[in-house]
N, CA, C and O of each residue as an XYZ file, in Angstrom:
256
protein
N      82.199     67.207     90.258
C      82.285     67.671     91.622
C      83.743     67.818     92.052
O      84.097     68.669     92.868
N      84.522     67.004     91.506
C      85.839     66.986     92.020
C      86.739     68.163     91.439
O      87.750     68.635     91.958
N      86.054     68.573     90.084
C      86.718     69.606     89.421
C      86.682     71.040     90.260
O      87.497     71.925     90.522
N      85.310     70.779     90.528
C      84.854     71.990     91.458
C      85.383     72.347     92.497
O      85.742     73.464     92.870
N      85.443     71.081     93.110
C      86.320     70.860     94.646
C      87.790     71.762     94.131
O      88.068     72.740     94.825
N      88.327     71.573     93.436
C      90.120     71.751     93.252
C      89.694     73.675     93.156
O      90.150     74.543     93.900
N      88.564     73.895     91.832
C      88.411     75.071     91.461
C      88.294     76.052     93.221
O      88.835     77.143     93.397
N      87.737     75.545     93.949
C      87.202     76.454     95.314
C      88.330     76.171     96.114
O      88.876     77.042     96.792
N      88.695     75.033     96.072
C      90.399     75.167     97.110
C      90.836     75.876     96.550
O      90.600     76.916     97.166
N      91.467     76.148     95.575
C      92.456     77.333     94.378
C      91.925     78.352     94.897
O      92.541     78.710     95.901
N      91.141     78.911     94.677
C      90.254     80.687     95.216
C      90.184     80.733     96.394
O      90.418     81.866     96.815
N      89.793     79.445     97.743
C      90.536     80.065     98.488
C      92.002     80.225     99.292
O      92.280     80.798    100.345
N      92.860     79.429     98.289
C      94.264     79.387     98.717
C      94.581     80.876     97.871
O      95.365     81.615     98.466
N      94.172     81.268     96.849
C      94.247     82.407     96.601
C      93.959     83.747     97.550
O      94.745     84.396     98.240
N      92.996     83.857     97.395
C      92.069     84.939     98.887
C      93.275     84.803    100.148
O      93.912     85.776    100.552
N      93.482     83.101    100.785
C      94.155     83.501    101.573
C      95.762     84.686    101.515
O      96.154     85.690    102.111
N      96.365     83.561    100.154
C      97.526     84.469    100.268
C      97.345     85.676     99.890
O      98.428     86.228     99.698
N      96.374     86.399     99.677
C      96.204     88.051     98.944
C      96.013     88.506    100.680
O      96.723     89.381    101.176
N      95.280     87.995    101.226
C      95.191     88.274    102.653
C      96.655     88.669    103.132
O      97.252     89.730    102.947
N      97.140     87.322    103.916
C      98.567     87.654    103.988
C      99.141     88.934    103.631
O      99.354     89.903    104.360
N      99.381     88.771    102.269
C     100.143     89.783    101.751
C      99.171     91.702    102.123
O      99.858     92.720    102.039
N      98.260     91.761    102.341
C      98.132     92.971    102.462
C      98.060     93.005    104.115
O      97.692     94.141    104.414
N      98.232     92.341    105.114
C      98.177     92.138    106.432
C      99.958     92.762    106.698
O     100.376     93.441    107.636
N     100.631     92.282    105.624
C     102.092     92.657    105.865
C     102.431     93.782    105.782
O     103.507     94.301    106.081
N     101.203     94.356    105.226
C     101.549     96.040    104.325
C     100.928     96.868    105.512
O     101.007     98.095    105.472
N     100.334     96.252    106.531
C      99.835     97.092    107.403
C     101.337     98.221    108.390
O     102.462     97.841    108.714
N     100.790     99.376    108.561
C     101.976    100.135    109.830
C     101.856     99.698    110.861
O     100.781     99.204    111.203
N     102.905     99.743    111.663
C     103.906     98.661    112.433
C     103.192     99.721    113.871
O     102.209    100.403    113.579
N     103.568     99.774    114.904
C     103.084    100.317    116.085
C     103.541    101.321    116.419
O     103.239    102.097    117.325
N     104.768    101.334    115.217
C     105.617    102.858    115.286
C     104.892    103.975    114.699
O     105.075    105.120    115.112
N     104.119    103.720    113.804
C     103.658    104.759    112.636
C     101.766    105.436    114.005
O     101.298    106.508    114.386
N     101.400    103.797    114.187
C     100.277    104.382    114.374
C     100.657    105.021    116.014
O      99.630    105.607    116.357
N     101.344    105.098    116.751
C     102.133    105.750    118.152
C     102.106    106.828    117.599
O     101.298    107.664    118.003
N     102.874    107.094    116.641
C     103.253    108.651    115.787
C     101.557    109.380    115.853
O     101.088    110.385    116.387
N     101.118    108.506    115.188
C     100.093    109.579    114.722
C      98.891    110.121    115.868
O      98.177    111.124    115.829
N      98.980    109.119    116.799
C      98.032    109.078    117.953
C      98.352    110.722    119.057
O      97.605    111.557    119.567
N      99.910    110.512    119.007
C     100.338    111.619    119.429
C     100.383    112.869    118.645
O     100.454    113.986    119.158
N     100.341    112.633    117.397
C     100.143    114.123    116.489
C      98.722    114.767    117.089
O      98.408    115.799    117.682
N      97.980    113.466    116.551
C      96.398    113.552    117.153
C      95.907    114.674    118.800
O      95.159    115.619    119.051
N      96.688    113.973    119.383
C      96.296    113.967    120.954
C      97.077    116.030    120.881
O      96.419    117.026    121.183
N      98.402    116.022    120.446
C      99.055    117.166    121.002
C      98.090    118.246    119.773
O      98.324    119.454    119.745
N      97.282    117.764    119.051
C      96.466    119.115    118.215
C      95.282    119.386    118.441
O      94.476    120.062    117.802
N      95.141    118.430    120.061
C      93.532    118.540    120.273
C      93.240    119.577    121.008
O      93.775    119.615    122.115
N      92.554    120.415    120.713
C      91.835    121.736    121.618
C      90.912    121.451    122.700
O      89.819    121.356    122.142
N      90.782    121.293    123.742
C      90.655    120.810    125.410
C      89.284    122.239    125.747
O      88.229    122.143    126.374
N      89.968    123.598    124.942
C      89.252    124.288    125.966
C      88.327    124.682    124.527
O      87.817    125.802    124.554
N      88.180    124.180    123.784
C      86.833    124.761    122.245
C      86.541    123.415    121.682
O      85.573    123.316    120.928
N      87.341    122.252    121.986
C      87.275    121.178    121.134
C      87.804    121.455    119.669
O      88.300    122.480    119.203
N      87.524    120.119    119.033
C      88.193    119.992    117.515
C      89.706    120.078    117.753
O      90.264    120.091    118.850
N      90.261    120.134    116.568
C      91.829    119.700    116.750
C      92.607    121.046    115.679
O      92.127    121.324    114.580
N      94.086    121.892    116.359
C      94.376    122.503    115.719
C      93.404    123.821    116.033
O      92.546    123.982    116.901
N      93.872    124.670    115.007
C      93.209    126.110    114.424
C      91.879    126.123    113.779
O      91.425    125.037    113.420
N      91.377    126.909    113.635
C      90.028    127.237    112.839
C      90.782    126.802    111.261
O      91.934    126.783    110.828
N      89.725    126.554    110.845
C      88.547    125.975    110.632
C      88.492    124.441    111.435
O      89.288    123.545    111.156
N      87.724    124.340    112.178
C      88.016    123.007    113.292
C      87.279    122.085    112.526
O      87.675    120.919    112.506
N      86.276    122.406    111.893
C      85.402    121.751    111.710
C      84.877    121.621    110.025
O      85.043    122.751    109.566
N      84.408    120.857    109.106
C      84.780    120.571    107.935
C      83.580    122.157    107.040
O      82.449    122.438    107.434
N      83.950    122.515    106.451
C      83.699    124.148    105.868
C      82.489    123.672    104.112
O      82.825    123.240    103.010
N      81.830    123.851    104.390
C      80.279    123.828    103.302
C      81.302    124.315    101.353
O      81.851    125.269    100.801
N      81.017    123.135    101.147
C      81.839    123.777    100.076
C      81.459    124.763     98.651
O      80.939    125.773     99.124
N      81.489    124.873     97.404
C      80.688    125.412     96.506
C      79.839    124.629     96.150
O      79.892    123.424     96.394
N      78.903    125.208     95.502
C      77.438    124.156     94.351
C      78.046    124.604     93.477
O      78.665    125.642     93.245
N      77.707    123.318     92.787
C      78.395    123.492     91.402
C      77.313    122.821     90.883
O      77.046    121.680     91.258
N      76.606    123.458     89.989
C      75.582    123.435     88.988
C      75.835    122.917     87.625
O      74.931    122.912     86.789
């Protein structure tokens, strides 16, 4: 039992620090500001969707 005990603390002191580390890798408030406004200034108000035609996602080939 005690072996076990050490084995499940280890995995999750592991898990935690893998956590951590990809929490750090997240974009900062600068990146997602950026994109919110790319977002917002390509949105079409008077047809909807964002940008130019094709607004909306286009039926692609069958491929057999």
């Amino acid at each position: 039992m005690e072996q076990q005990g050490h084995a499940i603390l280890d995995a999750l002191q592991k898990a935690t620090a893998a956590m951590n580390e990809r929490d750090q890798a997240l974009p900062g408030m600068g990146v997602v500001s950026k994109c919110l406004s790319q977002l917002s200034n390509g949105y079409d108000s008077e047809l909807g969707g964002f940008n130019k035609a094709p607004k909306f996602p286009q039926p692609g080939k069958q491929v057999l």
